[in-house]
Biopython code that builds the backbone (N, CA, C, O; Angstrom):
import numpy as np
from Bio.PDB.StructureBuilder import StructureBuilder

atoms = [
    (1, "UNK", "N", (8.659, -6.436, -31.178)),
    (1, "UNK", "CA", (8.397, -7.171, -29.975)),
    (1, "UNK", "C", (7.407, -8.304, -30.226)),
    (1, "UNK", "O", (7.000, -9.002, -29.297)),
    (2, "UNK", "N", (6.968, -8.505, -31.679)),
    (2, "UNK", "CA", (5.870, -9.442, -31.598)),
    (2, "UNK", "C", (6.641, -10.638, -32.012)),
    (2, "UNK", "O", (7.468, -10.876, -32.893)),
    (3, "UNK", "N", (6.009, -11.375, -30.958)),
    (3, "UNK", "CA", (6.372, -12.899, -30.824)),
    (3, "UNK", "C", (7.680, -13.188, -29.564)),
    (3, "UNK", "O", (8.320, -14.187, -29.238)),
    (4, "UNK", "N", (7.658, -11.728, -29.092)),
    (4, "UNK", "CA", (9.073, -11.623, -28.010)),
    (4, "UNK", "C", (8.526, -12.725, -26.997)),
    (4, "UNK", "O", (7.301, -12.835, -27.035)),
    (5, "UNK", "N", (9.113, -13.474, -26.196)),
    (5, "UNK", "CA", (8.637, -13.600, -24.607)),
    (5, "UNK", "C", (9.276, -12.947, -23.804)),
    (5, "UNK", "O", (10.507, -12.927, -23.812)),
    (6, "UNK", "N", (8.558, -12.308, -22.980)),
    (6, "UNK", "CA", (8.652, -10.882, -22.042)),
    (6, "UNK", "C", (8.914, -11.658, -20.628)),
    (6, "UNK", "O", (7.824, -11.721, -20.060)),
    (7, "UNK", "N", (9.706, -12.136, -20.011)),
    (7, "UNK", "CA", (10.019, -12.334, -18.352)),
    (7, "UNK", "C", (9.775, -11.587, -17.698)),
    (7, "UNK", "O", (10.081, -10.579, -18.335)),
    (8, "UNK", "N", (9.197, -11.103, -16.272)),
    (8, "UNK", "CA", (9.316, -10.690, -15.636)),
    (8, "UNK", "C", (9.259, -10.500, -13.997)),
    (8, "UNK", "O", (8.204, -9.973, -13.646)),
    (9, "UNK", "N", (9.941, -10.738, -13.183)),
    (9, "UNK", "CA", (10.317, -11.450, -11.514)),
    (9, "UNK", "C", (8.661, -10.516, -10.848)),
    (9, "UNK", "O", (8.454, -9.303, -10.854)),
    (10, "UNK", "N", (7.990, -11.335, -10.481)),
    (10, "UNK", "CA", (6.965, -10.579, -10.244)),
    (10, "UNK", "C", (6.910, -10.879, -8.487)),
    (10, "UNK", "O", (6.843, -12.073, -8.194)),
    (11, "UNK", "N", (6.934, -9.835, -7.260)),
    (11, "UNK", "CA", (7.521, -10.673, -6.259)),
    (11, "UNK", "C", (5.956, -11.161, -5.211)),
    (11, "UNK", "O", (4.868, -10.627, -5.426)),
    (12, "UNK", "N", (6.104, -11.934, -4.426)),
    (12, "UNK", "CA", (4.830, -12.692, -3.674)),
    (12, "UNK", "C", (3.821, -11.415, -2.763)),
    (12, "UNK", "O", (4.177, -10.920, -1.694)),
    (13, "UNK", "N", (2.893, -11.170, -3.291)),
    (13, "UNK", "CA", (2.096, -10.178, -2.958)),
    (13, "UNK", "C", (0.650, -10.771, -1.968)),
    (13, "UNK", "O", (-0.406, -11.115, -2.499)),
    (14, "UNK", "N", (0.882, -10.789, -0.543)),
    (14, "UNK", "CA", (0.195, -11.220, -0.063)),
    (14, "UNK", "C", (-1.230, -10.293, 0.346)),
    (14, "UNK", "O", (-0.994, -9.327, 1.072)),
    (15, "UNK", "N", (-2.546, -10.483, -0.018)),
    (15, "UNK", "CA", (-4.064, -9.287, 0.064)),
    (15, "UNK", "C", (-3.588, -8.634, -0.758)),
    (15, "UNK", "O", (-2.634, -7.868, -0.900)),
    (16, "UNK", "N", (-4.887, -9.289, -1.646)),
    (16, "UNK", "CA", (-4.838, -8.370, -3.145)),
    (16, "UNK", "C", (-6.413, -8.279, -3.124)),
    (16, "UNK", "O", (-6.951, -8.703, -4.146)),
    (17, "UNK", "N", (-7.140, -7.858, -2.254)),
    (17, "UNK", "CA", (-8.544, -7.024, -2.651)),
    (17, "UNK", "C", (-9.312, -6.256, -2.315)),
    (17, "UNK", "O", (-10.509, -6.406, -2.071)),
    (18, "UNK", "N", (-8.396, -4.971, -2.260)),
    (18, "UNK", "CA", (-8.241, -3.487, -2.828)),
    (18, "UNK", "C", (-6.748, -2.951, -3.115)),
    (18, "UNK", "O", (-5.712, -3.372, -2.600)),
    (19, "UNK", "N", (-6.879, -2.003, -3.984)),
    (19, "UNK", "CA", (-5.733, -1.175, -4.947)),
    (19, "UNK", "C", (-6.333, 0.264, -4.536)),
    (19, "UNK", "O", (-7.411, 0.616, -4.057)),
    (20, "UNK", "N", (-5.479, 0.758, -4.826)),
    (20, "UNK", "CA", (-4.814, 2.302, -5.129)),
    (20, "UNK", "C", (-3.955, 2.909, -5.408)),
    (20, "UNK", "O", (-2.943, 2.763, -4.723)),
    (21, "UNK", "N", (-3.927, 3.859, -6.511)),
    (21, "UNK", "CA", (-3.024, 4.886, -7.223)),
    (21, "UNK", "C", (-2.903, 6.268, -6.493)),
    (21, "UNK", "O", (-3.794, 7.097, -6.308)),
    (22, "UNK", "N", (-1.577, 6.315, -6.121)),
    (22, "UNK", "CA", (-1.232, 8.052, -5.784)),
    (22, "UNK", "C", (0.570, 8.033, -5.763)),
    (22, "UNK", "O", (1.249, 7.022, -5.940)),
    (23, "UNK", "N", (1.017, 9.204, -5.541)),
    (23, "UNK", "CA", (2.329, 9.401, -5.440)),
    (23, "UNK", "C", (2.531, 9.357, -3.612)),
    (23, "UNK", "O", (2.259, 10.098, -2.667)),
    (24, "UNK", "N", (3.084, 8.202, -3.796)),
    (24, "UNK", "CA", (3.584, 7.826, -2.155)),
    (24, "UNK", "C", (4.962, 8.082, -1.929)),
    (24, "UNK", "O", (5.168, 7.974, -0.720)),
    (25, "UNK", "N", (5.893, 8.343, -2.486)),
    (25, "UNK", "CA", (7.210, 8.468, -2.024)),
    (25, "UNK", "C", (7.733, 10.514, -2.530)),
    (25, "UNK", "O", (8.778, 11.083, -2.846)),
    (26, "UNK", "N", (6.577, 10.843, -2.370)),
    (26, "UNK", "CA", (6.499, 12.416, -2.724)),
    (26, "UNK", "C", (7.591, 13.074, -3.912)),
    (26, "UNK", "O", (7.993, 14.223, -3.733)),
    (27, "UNK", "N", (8.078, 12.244, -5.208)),
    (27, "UNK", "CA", (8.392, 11.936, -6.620)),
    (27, "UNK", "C", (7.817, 12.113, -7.671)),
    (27, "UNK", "O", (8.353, 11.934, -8.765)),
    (28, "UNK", "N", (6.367, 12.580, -7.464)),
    (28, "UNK", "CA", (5.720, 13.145, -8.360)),
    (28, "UNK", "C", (5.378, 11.903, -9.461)),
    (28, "UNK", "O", (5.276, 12.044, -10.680)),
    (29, "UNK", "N", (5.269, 10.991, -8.902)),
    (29, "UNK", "CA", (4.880, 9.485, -10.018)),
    (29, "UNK", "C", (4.128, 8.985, -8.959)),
    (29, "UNK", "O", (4.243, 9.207, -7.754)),
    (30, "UNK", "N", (3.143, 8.102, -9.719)),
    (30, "UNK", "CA", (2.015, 7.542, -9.323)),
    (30, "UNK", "C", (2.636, 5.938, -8.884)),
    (30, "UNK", "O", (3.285, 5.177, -9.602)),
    (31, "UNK", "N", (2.187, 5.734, -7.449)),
    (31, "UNK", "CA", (2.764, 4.615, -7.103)),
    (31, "UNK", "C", (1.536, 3.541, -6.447)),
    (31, "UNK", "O", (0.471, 4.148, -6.554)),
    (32, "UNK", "N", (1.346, 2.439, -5.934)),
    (32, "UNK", "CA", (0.432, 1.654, -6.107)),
    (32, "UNK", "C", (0.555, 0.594, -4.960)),
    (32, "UNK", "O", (1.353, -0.341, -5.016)),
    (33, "UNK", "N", (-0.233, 0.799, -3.999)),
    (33, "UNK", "CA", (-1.070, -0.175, -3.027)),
    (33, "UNK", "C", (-1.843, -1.080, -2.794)),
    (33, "UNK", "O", (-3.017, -0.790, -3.026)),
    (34, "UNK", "N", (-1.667, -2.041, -2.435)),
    (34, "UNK", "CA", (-2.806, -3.221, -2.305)),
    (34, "UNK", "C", (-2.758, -3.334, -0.763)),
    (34, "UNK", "O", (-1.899, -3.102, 0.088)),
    (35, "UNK", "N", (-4.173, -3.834, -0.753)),
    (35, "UNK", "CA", (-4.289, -4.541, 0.697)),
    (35, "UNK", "C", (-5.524, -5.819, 0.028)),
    (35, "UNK", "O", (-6.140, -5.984, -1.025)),
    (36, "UNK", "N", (-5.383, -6.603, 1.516)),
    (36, "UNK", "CA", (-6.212, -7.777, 1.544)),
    (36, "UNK", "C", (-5.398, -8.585, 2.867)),
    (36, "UNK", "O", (-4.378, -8.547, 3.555)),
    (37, "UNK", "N", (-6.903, -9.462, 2.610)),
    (37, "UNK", "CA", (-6.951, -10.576, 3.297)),
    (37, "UNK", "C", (-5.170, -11.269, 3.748)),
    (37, "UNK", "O", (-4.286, -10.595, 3.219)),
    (38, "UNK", "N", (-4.850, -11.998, 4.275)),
    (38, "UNK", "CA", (-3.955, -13.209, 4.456)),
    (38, "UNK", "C", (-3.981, -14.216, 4.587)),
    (38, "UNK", "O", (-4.532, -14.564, 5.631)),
    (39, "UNK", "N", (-3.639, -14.922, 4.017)),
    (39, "UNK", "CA", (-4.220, -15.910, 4.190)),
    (39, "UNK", "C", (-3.900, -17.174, 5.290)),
    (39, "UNK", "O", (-4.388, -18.305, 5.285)),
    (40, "UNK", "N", (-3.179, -16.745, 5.977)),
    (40, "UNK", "CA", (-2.031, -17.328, 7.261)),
    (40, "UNK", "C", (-3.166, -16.966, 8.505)),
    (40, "UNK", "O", (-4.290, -16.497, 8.328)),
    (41, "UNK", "N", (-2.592, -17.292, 9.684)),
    (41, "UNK", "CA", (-3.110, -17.359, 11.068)),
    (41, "UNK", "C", (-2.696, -15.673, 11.204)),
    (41, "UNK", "O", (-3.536, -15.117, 11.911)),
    (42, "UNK", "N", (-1.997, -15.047, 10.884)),
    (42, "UNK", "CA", (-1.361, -13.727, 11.568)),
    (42, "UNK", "C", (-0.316, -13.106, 10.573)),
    (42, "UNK", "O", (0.521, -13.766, 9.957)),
    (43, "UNK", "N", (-0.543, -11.232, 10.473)),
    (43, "UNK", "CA", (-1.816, -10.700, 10.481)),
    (43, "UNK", "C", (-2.929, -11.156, 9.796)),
    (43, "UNK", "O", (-2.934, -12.206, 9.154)),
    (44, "UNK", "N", (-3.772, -10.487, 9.896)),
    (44, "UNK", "CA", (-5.293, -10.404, 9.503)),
    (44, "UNK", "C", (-5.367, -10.272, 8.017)),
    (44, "UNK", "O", (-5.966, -10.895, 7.140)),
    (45, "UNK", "N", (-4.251, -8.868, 8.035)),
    (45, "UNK", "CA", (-4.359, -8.317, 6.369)),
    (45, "UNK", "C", (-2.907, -8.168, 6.112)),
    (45, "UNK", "O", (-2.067, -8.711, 6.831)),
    (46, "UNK", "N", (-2.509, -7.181, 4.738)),
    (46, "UNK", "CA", (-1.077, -7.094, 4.645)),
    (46, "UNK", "C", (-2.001, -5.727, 3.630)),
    (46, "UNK", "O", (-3.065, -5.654, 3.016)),
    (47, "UNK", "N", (-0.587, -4.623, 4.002)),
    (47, "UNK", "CA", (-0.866, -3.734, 3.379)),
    (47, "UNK", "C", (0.633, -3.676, 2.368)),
    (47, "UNK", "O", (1.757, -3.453, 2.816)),
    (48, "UNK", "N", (0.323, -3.912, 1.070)),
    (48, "UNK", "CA", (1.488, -3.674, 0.226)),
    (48, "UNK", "C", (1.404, -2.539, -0.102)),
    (48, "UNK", "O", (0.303, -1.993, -0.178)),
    (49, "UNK", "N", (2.814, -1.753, -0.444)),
    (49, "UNK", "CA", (3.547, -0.686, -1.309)),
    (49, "UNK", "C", (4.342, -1.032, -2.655)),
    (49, "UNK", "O", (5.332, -1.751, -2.789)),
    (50, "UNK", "N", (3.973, -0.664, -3.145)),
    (50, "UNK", "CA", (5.262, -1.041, -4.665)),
    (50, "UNK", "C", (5.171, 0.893, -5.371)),
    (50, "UNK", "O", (4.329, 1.681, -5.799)),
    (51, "UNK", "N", (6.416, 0.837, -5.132)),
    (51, "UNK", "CA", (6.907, 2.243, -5.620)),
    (51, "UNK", "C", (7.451, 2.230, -6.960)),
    (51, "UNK", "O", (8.122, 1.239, -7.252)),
    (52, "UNK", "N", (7.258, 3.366, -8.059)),
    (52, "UNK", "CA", (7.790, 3.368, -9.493)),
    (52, "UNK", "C", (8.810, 3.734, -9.283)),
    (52, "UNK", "O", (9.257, 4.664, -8.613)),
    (53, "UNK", "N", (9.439, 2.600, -10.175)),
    (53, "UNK", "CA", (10.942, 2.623, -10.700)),
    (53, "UNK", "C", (11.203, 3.796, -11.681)),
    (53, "UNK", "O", (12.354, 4.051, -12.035)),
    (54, "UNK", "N", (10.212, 4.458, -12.089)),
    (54, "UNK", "CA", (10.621, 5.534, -13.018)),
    (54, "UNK", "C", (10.616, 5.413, -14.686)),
    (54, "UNK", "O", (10.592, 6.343, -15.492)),
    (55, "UNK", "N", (10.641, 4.245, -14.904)),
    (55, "UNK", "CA", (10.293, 3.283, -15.875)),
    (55, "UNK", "C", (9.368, 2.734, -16.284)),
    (55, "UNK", "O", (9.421, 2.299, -17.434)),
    (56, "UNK", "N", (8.082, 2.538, -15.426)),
    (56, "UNK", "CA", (6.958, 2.100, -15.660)),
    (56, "UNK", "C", (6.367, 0.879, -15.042)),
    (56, "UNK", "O", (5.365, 0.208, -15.291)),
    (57, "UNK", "N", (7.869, 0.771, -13.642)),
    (57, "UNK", "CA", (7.517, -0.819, -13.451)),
    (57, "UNK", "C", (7.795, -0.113, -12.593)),
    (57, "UNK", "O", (8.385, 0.963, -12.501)),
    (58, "UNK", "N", (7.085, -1.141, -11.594)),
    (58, "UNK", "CA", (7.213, -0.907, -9.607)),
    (58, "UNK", "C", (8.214, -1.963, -9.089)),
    (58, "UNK", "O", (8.644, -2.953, -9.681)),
    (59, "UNK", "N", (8.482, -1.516, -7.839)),
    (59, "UNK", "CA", (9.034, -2.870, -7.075)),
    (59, "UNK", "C", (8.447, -2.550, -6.031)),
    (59, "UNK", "O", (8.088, -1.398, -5.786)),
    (60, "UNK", "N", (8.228, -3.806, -5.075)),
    (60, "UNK", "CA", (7.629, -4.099, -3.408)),
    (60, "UNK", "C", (8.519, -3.464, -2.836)),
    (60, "UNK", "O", (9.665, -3.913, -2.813)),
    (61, "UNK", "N", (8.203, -2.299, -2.254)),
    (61, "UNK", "CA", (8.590, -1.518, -1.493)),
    (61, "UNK", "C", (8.505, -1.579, 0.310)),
    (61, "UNK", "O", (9.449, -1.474, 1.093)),
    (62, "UNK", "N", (6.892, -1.804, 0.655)),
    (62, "UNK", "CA", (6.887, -2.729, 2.035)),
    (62, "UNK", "C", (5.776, -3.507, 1.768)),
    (62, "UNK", "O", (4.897, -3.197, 0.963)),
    (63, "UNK", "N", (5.817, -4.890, 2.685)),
    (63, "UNK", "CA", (4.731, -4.926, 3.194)),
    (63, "UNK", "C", (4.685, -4.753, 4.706)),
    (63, "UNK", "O", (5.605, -4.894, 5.511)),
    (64, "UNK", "N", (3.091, -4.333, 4.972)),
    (64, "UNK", "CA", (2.801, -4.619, 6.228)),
    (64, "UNK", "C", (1.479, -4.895, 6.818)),
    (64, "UNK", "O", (0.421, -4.749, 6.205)),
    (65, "UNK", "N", (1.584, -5.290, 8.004)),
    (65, "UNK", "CA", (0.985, -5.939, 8.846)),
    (65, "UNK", "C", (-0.135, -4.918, 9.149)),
    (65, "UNK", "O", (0.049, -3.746, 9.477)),
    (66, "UNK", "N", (-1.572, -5.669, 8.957)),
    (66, "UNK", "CA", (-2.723, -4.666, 9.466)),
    (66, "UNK", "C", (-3.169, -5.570, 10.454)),
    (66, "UNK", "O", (-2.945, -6.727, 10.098)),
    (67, "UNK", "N", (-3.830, -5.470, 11.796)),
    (67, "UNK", "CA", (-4.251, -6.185, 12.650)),
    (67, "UNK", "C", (-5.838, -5.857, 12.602)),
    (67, "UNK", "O", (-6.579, -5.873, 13.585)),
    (68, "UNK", "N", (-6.187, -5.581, 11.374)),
    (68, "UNK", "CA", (-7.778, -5.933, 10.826)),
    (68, "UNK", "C", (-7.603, -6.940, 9.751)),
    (68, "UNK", "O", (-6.539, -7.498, 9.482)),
    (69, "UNK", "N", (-9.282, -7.211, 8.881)),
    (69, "UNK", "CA", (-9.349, -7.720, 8.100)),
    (69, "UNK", "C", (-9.894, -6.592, 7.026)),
    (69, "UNK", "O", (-11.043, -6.177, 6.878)),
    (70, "UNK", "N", (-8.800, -6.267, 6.392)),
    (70, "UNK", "CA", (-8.832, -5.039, 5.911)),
    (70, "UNK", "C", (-8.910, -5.297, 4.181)),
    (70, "UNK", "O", (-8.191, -5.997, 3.467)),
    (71, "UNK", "N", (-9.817, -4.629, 3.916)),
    (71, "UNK", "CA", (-10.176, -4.946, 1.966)),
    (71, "UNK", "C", (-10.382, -3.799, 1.088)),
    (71, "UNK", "O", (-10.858, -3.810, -0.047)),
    (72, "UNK", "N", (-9.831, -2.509, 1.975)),
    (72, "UNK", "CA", (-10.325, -1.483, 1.099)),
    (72, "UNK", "C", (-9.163, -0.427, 1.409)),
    (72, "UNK", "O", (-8.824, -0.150, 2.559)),
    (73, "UNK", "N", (-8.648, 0.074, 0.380)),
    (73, "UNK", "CA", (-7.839, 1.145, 0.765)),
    (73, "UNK", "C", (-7.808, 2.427, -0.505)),
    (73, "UNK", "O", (-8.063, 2.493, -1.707)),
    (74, "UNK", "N", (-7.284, 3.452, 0.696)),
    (74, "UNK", "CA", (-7.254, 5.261, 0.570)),
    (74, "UNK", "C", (-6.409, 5.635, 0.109)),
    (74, "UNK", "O", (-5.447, 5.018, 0.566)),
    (75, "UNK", "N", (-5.994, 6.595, -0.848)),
    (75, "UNK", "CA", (-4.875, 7.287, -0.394)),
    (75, "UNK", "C", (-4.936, 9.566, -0.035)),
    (75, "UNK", "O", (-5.505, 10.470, -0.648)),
    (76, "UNK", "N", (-4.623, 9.562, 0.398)),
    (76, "UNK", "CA", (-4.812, 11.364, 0.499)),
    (76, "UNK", "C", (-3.713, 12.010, 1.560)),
    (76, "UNK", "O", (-3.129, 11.229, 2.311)),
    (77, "UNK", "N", (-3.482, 13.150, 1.616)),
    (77, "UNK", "CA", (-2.722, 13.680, 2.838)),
    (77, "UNK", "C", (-3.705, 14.064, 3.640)),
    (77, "UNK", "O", (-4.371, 15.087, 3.481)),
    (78, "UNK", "N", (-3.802, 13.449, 4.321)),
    (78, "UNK", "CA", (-4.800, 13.474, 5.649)),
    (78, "UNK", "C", (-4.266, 14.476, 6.875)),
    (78, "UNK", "O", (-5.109, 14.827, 7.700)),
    (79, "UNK", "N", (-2.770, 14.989, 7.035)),
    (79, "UNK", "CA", (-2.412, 15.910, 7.835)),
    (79, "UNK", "C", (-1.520, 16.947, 7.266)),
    (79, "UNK", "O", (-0.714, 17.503, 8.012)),
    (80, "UNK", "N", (-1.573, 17.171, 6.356)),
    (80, "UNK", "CA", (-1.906, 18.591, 5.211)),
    (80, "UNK", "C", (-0.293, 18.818, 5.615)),
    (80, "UNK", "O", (0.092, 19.698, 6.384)),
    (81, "UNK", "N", (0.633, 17.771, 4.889)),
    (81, "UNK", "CA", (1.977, 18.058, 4.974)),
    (81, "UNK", "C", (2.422, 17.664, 3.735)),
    (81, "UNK", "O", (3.625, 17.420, 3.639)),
    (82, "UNK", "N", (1.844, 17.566, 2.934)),
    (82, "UNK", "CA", (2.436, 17.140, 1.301)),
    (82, "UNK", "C", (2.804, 15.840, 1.421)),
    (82, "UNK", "O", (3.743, 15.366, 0.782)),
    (83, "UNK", "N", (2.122, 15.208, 2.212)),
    (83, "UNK", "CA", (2.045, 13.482, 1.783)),
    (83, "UNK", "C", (1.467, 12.683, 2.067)),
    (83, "UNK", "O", (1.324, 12.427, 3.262)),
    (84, "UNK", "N", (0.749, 11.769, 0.874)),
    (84, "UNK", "CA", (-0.319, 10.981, 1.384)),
    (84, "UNK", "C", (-0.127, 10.086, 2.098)),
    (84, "UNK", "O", (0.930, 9.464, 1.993)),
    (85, "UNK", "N", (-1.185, 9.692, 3.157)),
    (85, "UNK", "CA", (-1.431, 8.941, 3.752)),
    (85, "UNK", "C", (-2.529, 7.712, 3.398)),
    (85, "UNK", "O", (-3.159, 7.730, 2.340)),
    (86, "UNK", "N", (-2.656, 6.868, 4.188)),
    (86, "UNK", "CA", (-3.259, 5.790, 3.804)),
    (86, "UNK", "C", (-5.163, 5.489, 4.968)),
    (86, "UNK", "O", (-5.147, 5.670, 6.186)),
    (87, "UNK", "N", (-5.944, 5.232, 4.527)),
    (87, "UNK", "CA", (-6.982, 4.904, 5.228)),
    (87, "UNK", "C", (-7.415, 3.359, 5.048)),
    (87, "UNK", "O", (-7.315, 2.835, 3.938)),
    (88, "UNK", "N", (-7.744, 2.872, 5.806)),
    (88, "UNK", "CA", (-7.651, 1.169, 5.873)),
    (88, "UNK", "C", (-9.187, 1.079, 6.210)),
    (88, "UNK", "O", (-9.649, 1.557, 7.246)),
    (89, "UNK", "N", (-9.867, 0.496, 5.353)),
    (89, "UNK", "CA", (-11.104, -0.382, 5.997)),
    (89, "UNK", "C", (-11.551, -1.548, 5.767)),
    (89, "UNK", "O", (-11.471, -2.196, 4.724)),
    (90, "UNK", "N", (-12.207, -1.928, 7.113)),
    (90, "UNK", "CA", (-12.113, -3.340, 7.424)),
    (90, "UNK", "C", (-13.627, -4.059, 7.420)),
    (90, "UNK", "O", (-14.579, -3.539, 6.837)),
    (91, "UNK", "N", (-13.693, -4.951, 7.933)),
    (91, "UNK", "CA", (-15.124, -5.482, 8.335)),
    (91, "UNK", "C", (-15.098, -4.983, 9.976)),
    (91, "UNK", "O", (-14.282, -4.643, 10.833)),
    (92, "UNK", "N", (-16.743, -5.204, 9.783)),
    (92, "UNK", "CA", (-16.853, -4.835, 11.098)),
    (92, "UNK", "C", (-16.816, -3.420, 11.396)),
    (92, "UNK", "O", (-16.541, -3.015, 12.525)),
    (93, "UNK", "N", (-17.093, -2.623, 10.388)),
    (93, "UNK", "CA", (-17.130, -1.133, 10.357)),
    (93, "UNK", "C", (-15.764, -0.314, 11.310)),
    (93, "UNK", "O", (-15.853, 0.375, 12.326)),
    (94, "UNK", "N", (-14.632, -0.686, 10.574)),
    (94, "UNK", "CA", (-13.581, -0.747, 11.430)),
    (94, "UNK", "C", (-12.580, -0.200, 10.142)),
    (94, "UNK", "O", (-12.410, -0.724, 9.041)),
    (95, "UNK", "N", (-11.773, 1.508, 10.910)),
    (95, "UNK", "CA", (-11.073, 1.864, 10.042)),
    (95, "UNK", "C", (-9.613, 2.240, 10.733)),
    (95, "UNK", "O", (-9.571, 2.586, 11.914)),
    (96, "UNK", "N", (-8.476, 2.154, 9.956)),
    (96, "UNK", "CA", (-7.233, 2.133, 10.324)),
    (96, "UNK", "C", (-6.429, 3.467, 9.068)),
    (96, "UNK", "O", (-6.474, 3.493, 7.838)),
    (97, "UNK", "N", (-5.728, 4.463, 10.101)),
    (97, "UNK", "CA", (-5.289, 5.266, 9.459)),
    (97, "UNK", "C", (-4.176, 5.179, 9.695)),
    (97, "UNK", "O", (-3.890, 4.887, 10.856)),
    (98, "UNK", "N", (-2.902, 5.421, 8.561)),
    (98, "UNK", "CA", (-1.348, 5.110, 8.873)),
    (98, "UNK", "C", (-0.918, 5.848, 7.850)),
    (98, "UNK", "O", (-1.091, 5.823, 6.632)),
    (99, "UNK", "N", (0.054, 6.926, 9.072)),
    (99, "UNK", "CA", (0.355, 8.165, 8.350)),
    (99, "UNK", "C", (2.310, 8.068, 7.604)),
    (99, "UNK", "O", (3.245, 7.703, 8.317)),
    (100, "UNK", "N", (2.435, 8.371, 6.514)),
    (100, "UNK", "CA", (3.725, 8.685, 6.196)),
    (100, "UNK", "C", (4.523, 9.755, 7.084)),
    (100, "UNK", "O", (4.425, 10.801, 7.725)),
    (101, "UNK", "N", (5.671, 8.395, 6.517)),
    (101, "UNK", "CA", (6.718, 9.142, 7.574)),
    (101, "UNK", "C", (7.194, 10.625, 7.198)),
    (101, "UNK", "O", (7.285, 10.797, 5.983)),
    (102, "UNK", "N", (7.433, 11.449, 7.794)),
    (102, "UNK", "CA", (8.287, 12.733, 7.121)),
    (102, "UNK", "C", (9.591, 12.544, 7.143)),
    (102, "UNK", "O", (10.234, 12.912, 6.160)),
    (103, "UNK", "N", (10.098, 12.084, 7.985)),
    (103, "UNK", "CA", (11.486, 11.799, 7.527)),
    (103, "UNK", "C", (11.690, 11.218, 6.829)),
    (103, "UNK", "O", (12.402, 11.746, 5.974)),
    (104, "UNK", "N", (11.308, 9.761, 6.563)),
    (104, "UNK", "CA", (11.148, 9.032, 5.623)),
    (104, "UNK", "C", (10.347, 8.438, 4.278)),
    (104, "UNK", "O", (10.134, 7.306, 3.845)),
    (105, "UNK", "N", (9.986, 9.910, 3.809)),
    (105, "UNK", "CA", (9.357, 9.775, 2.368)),
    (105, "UNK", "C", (8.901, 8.256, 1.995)),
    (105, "UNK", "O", (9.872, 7.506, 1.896)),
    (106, "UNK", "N", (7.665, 7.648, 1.772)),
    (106, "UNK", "CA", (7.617, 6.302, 1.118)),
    (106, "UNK", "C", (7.381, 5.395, 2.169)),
    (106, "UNK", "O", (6.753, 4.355, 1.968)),
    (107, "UNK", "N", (7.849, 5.715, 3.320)),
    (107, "UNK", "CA", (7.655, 4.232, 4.385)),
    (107, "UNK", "C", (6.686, 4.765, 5.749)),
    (107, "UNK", "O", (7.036, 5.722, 6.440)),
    (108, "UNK", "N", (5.912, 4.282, 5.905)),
    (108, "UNK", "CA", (4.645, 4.143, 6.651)),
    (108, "UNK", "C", (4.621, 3.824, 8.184)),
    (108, "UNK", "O", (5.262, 2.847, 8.571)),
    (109, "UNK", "N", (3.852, 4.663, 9.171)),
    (109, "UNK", "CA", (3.986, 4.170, 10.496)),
    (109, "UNK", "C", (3.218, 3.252, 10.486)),
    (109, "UNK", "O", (2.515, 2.973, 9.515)),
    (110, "UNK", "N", (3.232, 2.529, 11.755)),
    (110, "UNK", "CA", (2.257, 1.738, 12.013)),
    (110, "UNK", "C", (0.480, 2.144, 11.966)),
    (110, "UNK", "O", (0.083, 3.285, 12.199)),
    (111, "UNK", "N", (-0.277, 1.201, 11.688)),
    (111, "UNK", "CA", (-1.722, 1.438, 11.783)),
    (111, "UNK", "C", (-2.154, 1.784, 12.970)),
    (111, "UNK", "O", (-1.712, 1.249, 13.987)),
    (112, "UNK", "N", (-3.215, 2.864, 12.993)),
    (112, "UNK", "CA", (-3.961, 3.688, 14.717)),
    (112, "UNK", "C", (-5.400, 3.654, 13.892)),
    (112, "UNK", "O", (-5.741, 4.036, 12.772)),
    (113, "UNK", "N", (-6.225, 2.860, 15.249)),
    (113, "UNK", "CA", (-7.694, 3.158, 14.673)),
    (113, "UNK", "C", (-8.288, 4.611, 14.563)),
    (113, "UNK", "O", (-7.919, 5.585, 15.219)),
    (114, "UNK", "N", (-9.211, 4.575, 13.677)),
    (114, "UNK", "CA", (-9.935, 6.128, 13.290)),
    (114, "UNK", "C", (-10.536, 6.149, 14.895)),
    (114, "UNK", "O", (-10.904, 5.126, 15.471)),
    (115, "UNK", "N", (-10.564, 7.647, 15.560)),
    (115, "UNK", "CA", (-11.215, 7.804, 16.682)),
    (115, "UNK", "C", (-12.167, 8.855, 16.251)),
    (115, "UNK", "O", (-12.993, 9.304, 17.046)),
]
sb = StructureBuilder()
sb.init_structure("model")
sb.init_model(0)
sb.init_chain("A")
sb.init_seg("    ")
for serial, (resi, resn, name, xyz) in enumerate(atoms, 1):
    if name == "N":
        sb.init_residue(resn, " ", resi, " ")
    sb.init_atom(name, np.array(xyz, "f"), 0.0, 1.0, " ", f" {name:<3s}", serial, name[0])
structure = sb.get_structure()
């Protein structure tokens, strides 16, 4: 491989500052989250997913819409069903929890503030 050039389609990842590693699509592989800033009028933040291909490479799985300005993210099962969930924090001492779907392994409800 030395001297190869390596291509690879890398796709537009909007808030990139915070990451996290866990198994999000309950596959037993470690899959990988970003959130951040936006840099647009609306949302605030964007919470990316990129799920392993199994191979070692991810693809953008969702993004979505946080209606904070959100720079830090969680991952854990927060309602003790064998799948993690996500914790969002923001400025302004402001946190957003958004729980995986059970039916849908990998894809995320909408954000509900911490009460």
């Amino acid at each position: 491989m030395e001297g190869e050039n390596i291509e690879a389609e890398v796709p537009v990842i909007w808030g990139i500052d915070g990451a996290g590693v866990a198994d999000l699509d309950g596959n037993d592989r470690p899959d990988f989250a970003t959130v951040g800033v936006y840099r647009g009028d609306s949302p605030k933040s964007m919470l990316n997913i990129l799920l392993q291909d199994g191979n070692g490479g991810f693809h953008l799985s969702q993004s979505l819409p946080v209606p904070i300005y959100a720079t830090r993210v969680a991952a854990g099962d927060l309602t003790a069903d064998g799948l993690n969930d996500f914790i969002l924090l923001g400025g302004g001492n402001q946190v957003l929890v958004m729980l995986q779907s059970a039916a849908a392994p990998g894809a995320f409800m909408k954000p509900q503030f911490l009460n």
